[in-house]
N, C-alpha and C positions, 0 to 999 in steps of 0.2 A: 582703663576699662577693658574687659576682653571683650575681644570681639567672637561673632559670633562663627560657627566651625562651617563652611560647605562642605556638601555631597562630594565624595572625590569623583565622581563622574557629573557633576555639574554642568561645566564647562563643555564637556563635551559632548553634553547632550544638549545642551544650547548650540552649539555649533555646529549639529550634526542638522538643523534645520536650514542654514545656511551655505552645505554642503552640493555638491557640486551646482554650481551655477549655470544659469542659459547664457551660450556664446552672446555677444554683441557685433553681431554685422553687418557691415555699409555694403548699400547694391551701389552694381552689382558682385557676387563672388560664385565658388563653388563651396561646393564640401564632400567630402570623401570618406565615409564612413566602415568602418568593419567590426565583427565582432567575432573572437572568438571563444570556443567551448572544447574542452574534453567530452571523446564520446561517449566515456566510461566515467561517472560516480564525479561527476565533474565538481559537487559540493563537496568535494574531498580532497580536493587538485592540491596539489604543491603549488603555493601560492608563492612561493620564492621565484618559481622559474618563472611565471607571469612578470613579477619586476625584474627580474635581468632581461627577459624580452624588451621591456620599453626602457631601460636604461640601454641597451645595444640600439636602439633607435635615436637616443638623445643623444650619447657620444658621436655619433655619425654627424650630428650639428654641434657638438660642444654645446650641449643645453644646458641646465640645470636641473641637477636630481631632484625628486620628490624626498618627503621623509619615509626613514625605514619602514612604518606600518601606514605609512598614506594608502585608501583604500582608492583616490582621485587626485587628478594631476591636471593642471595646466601648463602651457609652456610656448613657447614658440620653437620651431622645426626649420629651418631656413623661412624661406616666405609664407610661411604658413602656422597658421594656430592649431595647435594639438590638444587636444583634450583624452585624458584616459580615466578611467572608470573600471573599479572589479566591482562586479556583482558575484551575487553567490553561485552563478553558474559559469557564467561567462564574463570576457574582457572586452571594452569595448573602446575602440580606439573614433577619435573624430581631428579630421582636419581639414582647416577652416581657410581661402585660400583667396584674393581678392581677385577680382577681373576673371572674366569670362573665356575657353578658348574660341575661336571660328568657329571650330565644327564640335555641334551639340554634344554633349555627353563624351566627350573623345575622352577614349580609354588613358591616353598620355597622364591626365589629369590624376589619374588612381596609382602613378610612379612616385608620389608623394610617400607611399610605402615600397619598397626596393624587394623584386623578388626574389632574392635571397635572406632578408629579411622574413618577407611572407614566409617562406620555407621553413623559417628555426622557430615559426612559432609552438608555442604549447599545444596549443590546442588546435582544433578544427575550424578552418572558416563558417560560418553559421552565416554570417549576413556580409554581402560586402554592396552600397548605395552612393550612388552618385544624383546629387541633388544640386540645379543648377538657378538661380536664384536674379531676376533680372527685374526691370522697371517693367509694370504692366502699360502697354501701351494704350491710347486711345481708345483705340476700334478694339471691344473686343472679338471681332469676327478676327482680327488680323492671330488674337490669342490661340482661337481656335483651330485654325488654317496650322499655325505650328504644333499644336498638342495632334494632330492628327496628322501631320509629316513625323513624329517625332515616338509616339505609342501606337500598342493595337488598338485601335477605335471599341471594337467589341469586350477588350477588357477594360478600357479607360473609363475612371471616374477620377471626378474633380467636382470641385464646390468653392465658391466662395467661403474666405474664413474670418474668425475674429472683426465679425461687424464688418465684412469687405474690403478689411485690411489688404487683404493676398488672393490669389488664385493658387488652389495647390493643383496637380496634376499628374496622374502616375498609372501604369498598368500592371502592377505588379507580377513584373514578366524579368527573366533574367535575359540579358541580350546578350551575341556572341561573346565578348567580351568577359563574362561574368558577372557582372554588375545588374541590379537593379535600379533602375533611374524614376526621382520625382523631378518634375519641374514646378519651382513658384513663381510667380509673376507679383511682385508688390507695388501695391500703390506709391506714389511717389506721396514723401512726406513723412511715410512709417518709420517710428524710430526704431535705430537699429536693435534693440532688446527684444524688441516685440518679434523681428524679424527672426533673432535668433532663438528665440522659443518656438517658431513655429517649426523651423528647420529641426531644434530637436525632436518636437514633437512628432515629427515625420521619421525620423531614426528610430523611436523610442515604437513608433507604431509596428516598422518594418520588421522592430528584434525581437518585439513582446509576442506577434501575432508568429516568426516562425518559432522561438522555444516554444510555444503554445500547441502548433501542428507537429511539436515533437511526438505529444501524448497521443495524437490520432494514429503514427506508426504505432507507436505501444499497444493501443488499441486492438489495432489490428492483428498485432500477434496475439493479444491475450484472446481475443474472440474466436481464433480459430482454434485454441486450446478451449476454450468453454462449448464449441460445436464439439467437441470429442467428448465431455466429459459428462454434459448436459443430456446423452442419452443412455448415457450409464445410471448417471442420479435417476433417472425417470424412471427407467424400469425396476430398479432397488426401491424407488415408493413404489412402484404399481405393485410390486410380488410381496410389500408388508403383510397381508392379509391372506399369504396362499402358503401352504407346507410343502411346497417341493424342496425347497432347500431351508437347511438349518437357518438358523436366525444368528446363530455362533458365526456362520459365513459371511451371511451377507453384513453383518458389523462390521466384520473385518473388513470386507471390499468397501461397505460405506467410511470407516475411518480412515481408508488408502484414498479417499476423495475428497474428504473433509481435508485431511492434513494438506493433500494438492492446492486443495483452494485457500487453504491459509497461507502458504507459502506463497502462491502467485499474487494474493492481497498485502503480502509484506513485500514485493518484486515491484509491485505498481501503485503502493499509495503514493510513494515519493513523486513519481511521476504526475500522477494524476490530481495531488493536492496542488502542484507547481503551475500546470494547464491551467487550472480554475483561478489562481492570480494570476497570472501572465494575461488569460482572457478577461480578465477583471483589468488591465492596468490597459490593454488596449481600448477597449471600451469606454473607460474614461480620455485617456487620451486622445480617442477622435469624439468624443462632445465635450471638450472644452476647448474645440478647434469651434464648435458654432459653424456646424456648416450653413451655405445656404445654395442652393441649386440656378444651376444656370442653363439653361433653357434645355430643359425635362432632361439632362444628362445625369446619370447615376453618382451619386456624393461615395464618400468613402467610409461614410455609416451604410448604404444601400449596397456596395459591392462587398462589404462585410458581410451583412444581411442573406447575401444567395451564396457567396463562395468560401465566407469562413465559418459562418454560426452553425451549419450542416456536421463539419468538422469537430466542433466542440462537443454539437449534441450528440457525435458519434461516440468520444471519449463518455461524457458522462453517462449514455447507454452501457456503454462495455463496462460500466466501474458500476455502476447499477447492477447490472445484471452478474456479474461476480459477487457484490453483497447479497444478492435475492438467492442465488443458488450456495452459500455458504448459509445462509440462513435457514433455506430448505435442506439442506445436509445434514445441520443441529439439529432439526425438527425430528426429522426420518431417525436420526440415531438414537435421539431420545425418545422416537417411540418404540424403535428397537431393543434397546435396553430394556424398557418397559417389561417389552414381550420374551427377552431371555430371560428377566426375572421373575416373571409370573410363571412362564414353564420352570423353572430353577425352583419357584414356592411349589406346584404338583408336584415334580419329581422328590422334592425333601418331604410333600406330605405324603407322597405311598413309604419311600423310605420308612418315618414312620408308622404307619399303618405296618407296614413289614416289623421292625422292629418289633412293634407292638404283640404280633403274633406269635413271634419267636419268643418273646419275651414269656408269654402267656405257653405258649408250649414247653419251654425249659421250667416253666413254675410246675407245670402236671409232672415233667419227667420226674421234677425233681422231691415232688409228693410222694411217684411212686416210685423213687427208689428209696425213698424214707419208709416206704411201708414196707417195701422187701428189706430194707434194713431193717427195721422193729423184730420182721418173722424172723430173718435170719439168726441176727443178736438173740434173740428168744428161745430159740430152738436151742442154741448150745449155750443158754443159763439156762434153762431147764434141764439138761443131761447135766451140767456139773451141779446144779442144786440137788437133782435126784442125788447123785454118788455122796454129794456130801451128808444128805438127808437119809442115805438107806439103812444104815443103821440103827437109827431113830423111830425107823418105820417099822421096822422089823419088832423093836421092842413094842412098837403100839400096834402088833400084829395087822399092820397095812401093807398090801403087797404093791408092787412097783409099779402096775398099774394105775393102783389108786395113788399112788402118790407123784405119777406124772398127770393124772388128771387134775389134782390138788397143783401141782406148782406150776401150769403153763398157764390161768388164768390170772397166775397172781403176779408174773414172771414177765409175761405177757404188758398188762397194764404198768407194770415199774420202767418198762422199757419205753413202753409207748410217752409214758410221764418223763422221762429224762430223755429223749429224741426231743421231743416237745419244747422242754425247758431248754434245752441246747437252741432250738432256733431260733426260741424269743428272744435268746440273750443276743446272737447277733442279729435278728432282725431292729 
């Protein structure tokens, strides 16, 4: 019996939903997160040099390599679990590290990647997080005593998560060191899964939300190009309606603005389409964290709320307002065109009107030089008709008088009838 044929991407579109998985980690531990990006056209990158970065990483433990087009990697690093991940912009490395040091956050902890290492990467650090991960104590006064020796109180939110699984906690502040630091406190009992989805969800938040404040730099230069240009567009509409200057000109200078603002909307949709899911994917990923607030301290939906949503609505203004003023630009030229074609219609109707006159004037000239043609032609057929006829005349005793008076009427009208019939034929 034959069987039936699969999808040749079946398989791997099934397994693409299975793809990279949440760590699983026992408290206490750390984690040490980074990610890097090209600062230039980075969904473009030579994605080869990303995997020889993290293969010079794995030889340095004698790991085991990923496959040639693996887009995600697990592995173990000496005492540690590595995680890598390509996205389409960025690389993002995690590693996973059991037991705690003494002292908080200590930088030591982030030598899991070696600075010469850091150095040969591809790309640009973009995120680098140290997330420290421990049993929630009793008292949680004793929680909060540490989250306030440990962050700036004035930038610090935290919330309980996942139905009071965890306390997350973070100021998203870089400290000397360079690093960004969360701390979790989990409840005892949490299995380690749940633990380690929380932790990535805390990476995933810290990556999303800065490629996202990428688009607000972008922003910021495309806005101070549309403050140059936005009082050019305005006064090119205000003067539609006024004759100081040609409408020939100002098209031109209108299509020298038009084409500016198409080029700069081909310079930053990329940008600005990538913003809008990046702010999409942090969004979700801090409400399926379920925060829930712990005594009136700001959650990490509420310090979202004042310090990044500002940010986003700034991009989506500045990409607004580059469609609204490309829009106004087609508008303005299309009425301009209008207006060079309707003066283009008067000038071709006097044109006409001119033609018409001339035309009407070459028709008189050309009457009256038919009629000084007729007299002329006439004048000398009547002297050769006389000579021919004098003879004639003489025997019918007519003198030459009479016989020019006899042949210029008859002379006359044979000429005028053949001019005539000459112009029917080519009219």
């Amino acid at each position: 019996m034959a069987t039936i044929a699969d999808h040749p991407l079946r398989y791997a579109l099934v397994n693409e939903l299975h793809a990279r998985p949440f760590p699983s980690l026992e408290v206490p531990c750390h984690a040490v997160y980074m990610a890097f990006k090209e600062p230039v056209d980075a969904a473009n990158r030579d994605r080869a040099r990303d995997r020889a970065h993290l293969l010079a990483l794995l030889d340095r433990h004698a790991s085991a390599h990923p496959q040639p087009d693996a887009t995600h990697f697990s592995g173990p690093i000496g005492r540690h679990d590595l995680k890598w991940e390509s996205h389409t912009e960025f690389v993002t490395y995690s590693a996973f590290g059991p037991g705690l040091s003494a002292r908080p956050f200590d930088p030591a902890e982030a030598e899991v990647f070696p600075e010469d290492w850091l150095a040969d990467a591809p790309g640009k650090r973009i995120c680098s997080v140290l997330i420290r991960v421990e049993e929630m104590p009793e008292d949680e006064a004793a929680v909060l005593d540490k989250l306030e020796d440990w962050f700036v109180p004035e930038s610090l939110a935290l919330s309980r998560v996942v139905d009071g699984a965890a306390i997350v906690a973070g100021d998203f502040r870089i400290d000397p060191a360079g690093h960004m630091r969360f701390a979790v406190f989990v409840r005892p009992g949490t299995g380690s899964r749940r633990v380690g989805r929380i932790v990535q969800r805390l990476c995933e938040v810290e990556t999303y939300r800065a490629m996202s404040m990428l688009g607000l730099m972008r922003a910021r230069q495309l806005t101070a190009r549309l403050n140059t240009l936005d009082p050019q567009l305005m006064a090119l509409v205000s003067a539609l309606d006024t004759t100081e200057r040609s409408p020939e000109a100002a098209l031109h200078e209108l299509l020298t603005i038009s084409s500016e603002l198409e080029s700069l909307a081909v310079q930053f949709s990329f940008r600005f389409g990538a913003t809008a899911a990046y702010e999409a994917i942090v969004s979700q990923r801090i409400e399926v964290m379920r925060e829930a607030r712990i005594q009136g301290r700001q959650t990490f939906a509420e310090f979202m709320m004042r310090r990044y949503d500002p940010a986003m609505r700034t991009v989506k203004s500045a990409e607004a307002r580059l469609r609204s003023m490309a829009e106004r630009a087609e508008r303005a030229a299309e009425l301009l065109r209008t207006r060079v074609d309707v003066e283009r219609s008067a000038q071709n109707q006097k044109l006409l009107e001119s033609m018409d006159k001339r035309a009407d004037l070459q028709l008189r000239l050309q009457r009256t030089v038919e009629g000084l043609s007729t007299v002329a032609i006439s004048y000398y057929a009547v002297n050769l008709a006389a000579y021919a006829l004098e003879p004639l005349a003489h025997k019918a005793h007519l003198s030459h008088g009479a016989l020019m008076a006899l042949l210029t009427p008859l002379v006359l009208l044979a000429v005028w009838l053949m001019v005539r019939r000459i112009r029917t034929h080519f009219d």
